[in-house]
C-alpha positions as CSV (number, residue, x, y, z in Angstrom):
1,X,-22.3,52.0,-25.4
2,X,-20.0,48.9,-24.6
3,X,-16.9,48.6,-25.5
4,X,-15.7,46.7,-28.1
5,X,-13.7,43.7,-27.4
6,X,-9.9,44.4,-28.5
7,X,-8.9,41.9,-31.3
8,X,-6.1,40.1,-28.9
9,X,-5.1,37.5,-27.2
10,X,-4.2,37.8,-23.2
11,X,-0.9,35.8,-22.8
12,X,0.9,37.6,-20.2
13,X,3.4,39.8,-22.0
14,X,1.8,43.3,-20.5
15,X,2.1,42.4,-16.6
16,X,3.7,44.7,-14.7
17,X,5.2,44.7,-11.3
18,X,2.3,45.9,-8.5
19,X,-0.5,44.2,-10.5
20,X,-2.6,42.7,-9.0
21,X,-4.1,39.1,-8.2
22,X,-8.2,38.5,-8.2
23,X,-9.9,35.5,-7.3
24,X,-13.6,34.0,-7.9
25,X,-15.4,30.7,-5.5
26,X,-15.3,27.5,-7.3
27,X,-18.6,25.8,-7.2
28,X,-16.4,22.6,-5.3
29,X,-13.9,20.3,-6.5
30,X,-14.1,21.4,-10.7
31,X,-13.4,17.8,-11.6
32,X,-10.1,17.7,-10.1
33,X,-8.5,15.2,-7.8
34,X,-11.6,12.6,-8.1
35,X,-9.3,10.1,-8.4
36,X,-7.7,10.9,-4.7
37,X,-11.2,11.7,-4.0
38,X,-12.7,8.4,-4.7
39,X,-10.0,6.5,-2.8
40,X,-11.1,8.3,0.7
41,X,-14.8,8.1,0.5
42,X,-15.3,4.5,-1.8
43,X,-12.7,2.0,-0.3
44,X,-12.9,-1.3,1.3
45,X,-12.9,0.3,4.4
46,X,-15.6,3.0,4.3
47,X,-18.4,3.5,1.4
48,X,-19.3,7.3,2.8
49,X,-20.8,8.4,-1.1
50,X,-24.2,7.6,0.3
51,X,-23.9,9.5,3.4
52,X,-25.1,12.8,4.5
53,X,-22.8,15.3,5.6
54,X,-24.6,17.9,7.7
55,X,-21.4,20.4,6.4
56,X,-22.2,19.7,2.4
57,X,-26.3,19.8,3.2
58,X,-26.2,16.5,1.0
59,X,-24.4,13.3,0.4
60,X,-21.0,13.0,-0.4
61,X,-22.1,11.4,-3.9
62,X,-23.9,14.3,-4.9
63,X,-21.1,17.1,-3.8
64,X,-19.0,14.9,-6.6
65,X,-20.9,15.3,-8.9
66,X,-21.2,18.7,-9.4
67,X,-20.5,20.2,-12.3
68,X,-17.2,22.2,-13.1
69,X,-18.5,25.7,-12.8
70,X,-17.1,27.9,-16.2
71,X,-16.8,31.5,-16.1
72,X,-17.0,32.5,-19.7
73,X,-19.7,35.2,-18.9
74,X,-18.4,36.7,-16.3
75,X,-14.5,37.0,-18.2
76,X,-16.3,38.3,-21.6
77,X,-18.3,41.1,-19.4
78,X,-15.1,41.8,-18.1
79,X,-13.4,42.4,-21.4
80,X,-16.7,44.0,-22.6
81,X,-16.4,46.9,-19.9
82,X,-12.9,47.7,-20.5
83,X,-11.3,45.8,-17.8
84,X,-7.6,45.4,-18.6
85,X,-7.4,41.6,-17.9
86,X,-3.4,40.5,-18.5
87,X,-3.7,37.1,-17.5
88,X,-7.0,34.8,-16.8
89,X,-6.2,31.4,-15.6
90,X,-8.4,28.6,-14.4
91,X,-7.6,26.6,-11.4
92,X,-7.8,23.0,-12.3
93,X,-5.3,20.7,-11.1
94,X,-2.1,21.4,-9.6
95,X,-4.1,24.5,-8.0
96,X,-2.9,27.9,-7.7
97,X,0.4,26.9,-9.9
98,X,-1.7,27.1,-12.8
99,X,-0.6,30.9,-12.2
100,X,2.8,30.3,-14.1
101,X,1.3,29.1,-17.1
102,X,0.8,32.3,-18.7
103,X,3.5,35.3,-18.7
104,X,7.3,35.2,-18.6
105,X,9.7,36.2,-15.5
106,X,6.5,37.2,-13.0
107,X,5.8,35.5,-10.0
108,X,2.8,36.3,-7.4
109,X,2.8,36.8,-3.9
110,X,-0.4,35.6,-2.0
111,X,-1.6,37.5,1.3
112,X,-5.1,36.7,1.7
113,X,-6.7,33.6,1.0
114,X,-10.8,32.9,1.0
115,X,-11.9,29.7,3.5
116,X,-12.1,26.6,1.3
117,X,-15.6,24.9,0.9
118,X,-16.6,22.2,3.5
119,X,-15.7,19.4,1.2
120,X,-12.0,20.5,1.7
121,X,-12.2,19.7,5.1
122,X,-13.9,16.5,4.9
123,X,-11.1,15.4,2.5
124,X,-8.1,16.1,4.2
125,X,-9.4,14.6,8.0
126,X,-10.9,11.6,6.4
127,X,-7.8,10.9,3.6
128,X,-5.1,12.2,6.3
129,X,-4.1,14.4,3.7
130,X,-1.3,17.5,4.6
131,X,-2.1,21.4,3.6
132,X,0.7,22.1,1.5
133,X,-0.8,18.8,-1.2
134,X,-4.2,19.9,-1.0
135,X,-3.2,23.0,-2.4
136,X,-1.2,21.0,-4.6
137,X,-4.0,19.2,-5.7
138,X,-7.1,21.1,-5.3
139,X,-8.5,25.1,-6.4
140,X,-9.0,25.2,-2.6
141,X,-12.4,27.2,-3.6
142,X,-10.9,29.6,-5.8
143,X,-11.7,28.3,-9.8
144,X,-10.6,31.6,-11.5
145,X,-7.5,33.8,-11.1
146,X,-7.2,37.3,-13.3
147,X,-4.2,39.8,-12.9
148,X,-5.1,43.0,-13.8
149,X,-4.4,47.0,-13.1
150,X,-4.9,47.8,-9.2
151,X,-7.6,50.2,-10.4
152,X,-9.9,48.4,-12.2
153,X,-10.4,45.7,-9.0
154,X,-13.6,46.9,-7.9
155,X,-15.0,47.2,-11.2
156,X,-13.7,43.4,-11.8
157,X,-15.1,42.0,-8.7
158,X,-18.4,44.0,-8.9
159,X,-19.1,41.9,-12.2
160,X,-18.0,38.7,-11.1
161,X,-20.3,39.1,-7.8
162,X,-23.2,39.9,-10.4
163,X,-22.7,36.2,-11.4
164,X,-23.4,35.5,-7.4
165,X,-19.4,34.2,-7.6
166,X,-17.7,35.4,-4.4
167,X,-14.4,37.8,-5.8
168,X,-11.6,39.3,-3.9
169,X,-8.5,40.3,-4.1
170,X,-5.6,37.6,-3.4
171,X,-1.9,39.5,-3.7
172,X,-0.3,40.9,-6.4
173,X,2.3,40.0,-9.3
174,X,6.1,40.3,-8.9
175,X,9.2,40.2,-11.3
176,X,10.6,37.0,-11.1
177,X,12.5,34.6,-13.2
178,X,11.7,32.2,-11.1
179,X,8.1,32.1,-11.6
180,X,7.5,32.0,-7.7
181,X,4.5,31.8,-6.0
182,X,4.5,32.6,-2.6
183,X,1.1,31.9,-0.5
184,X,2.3,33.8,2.7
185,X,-0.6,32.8,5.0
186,X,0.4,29.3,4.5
187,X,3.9,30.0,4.0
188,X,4.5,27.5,1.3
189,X,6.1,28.7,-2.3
190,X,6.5,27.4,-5.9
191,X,9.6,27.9,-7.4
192,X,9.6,27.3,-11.4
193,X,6.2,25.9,-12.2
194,X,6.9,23.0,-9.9
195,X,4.6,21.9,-6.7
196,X,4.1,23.8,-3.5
197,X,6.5,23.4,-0.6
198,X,6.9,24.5,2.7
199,X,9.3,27.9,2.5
200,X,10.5,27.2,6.1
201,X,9.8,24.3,8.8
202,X,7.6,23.1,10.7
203,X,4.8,21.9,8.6
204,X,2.1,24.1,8.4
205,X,-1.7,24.5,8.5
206,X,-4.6,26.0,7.3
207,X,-6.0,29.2,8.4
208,X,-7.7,29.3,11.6
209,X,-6.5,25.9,12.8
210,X,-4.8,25.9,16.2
211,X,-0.8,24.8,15.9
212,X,-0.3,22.4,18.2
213,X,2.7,20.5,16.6
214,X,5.2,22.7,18.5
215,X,3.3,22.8,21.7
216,X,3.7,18.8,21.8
217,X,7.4,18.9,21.1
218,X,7.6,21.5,23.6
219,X,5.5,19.4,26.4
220,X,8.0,16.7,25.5
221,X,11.1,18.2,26.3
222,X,9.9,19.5,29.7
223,X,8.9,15.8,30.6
224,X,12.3,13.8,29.7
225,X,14.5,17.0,31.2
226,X,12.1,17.1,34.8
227,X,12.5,13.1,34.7
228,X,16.0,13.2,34.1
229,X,16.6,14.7,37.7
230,X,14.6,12.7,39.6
231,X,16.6,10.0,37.7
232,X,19.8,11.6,39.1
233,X,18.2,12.0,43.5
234,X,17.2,8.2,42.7
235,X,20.7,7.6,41.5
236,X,22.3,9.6,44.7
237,X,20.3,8.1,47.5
238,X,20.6,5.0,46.0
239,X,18.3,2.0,47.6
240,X,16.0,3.7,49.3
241,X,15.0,6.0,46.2
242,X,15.2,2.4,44.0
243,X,11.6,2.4,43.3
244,X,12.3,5.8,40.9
245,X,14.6,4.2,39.2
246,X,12.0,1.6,38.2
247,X,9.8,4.8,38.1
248,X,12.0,6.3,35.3
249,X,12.4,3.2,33.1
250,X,8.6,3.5,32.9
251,X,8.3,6.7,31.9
252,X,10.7,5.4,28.5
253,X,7.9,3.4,27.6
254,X,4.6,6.2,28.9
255,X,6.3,9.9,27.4
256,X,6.5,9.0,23.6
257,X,2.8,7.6,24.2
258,X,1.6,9.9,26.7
259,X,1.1,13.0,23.7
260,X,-0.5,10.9,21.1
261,X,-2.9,9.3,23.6
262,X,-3.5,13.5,24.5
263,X,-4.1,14.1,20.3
264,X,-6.5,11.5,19.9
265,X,-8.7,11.6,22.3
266,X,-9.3,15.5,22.1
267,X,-7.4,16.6,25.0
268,X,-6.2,20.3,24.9
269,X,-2.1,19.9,25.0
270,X,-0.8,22.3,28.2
271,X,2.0,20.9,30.2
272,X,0.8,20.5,33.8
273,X,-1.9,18.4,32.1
274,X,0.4,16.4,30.1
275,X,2.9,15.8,32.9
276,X,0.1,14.7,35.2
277,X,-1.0,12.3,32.6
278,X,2.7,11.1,31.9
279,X,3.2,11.0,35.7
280,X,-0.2,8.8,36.2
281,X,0.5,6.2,33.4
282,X,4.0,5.7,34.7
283,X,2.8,4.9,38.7
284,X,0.7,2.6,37.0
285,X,3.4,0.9,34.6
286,X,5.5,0.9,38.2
287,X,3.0,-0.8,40.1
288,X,1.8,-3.6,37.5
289,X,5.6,-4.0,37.0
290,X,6.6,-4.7,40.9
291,X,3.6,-7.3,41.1
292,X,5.0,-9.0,37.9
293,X,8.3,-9.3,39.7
294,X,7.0,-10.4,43.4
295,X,5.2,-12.9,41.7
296,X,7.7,-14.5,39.5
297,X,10.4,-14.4,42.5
């Protein structure tokens, strides 16, 4: 026979250090961040909530519409079996923050994050939108968080999978006044209910995305230092080295181009292939500059 639901209220006060943190899919955005939403897909510049996106299997219009998914049933059955739920809270805006809303001096750290839906994606290349304010802004496909007793996971996540919800297990709560949440894959943290930040630089990514920001600063350095010493032979020998010195003013104009240019059009970043393509746009910026001279003298 089932057992009875207990006449109380869950509101945090019986979490204990080691506890740990479940998640269940979100059927898409939940309602949240339409507003940013809208501005990326319906502007004066593109109208893209007619269009069919291969990675939704519909339109754009239609994966906005869909309804906030609510997981009463699967909670009650929870509660209904015995599960010792100690805090339930649903990810609506300001994402996985909601966390701090319930409980006093317990924070969570993060380990292992689900992949967010494809609508995700699509906002944050078309809206130009960082990681860390995504997460800031959206459930990132997790609508429901419970903290509960490590051994009554499985029987947690085998209900909420018998709802056809995808459930696993995120982290797990510590003590902390500070409320902090730490999402360690990303390795951004909220300290004291306020908004995600990155915990150390650079900025970073999501999951499974290559990090190329470092890479490009890298690439950069080695140009301007190889550069600098031809600079210093075309100094030394003077005249008959003068066209390097013409070659090196060039490259002030092609290196902080040449690495965008690389981004945008698709090009993998290494550095002989970046110094070959610096090297090639500064020849040219040599040679269109010498005929501008000969001509005007």
């Amino acid at each position: 026979m089932a057992q009875q639901i207990p006449d109380s209220i869950i509101d945090g006060d019986q979490i204990e250090e080691g506890d740990i943190l479940i998640g269940i899919s979100s059927s898409g955005i939940h309602s949240n961040g339409l507003t940013l939403a809208r501005n990326i897909f319906c502007n004066k510049e593109n109208f893209l909530l007619n269009r069919y996106f291969d990675e939704l299997g519909h339109s754009m219009g239609e994966e906005l519409l869909k309804p906030a998914y609510i997981y009463v049933d699967e909670i009650m059955e929870m509660i209904r079996a015995g599960v010792r739920l100690k805090t339930v809270a649903h990810i609506t805006s300001d994402g996985l923050v909601n966390l701090t809303r319930i409980g006093k001096n317990f924070g969570y750290e993060i380990t292992d994050l689900p992949k967010p839906q494809p609508i995700y994606e699509l906002i944050r290349s078309y809206g130009h939108i960082d990681t860390t304010e995504m997460y800031n802004v959206y459930n990132m496909g997790i609508g429901m968080c419970a903290v509960l007793p490590r051994e009554q996971c499985d029987s947690a996540l085998q209900i909420a999978e018998k709802y056809r919800k995808k459930a696993f297990v995120m982290g797990k709560a510590l003590n902390d006044h500070s409320k902090k949440i730490e999402i360690k894959p990303l390795r951004i943290v909220s300290i004291n209910e306020e908004k995600f930040a990155a915990s150390s630089p650079p900025s970073y990514i999501q999951p499974g995305e290559k990090r190329k920001e470092n890479q490009e600063y890298s690439h950069y350095a080695m140009i301007t230092a190889g550069f600098e010493v031809i600079t210093s032979f075309a100094d030394i020998l003077s005249s008959p080295l003068s066209s390097l010195i013409a070659f090196k003013r060039s490259m002030v104009v092609t290196i902080p181009i040449t690495l965008p240019s690389l981004s945008i059009i698709g090009t993998p970043l290494n550095a002989p292939k970046t110094i070959l393509v610096a090297i090639s746009m500064a020849v040219a910026f040599s040679f269109a500059a010498t005929m501008f001279t000969d001509i005007t003298s």
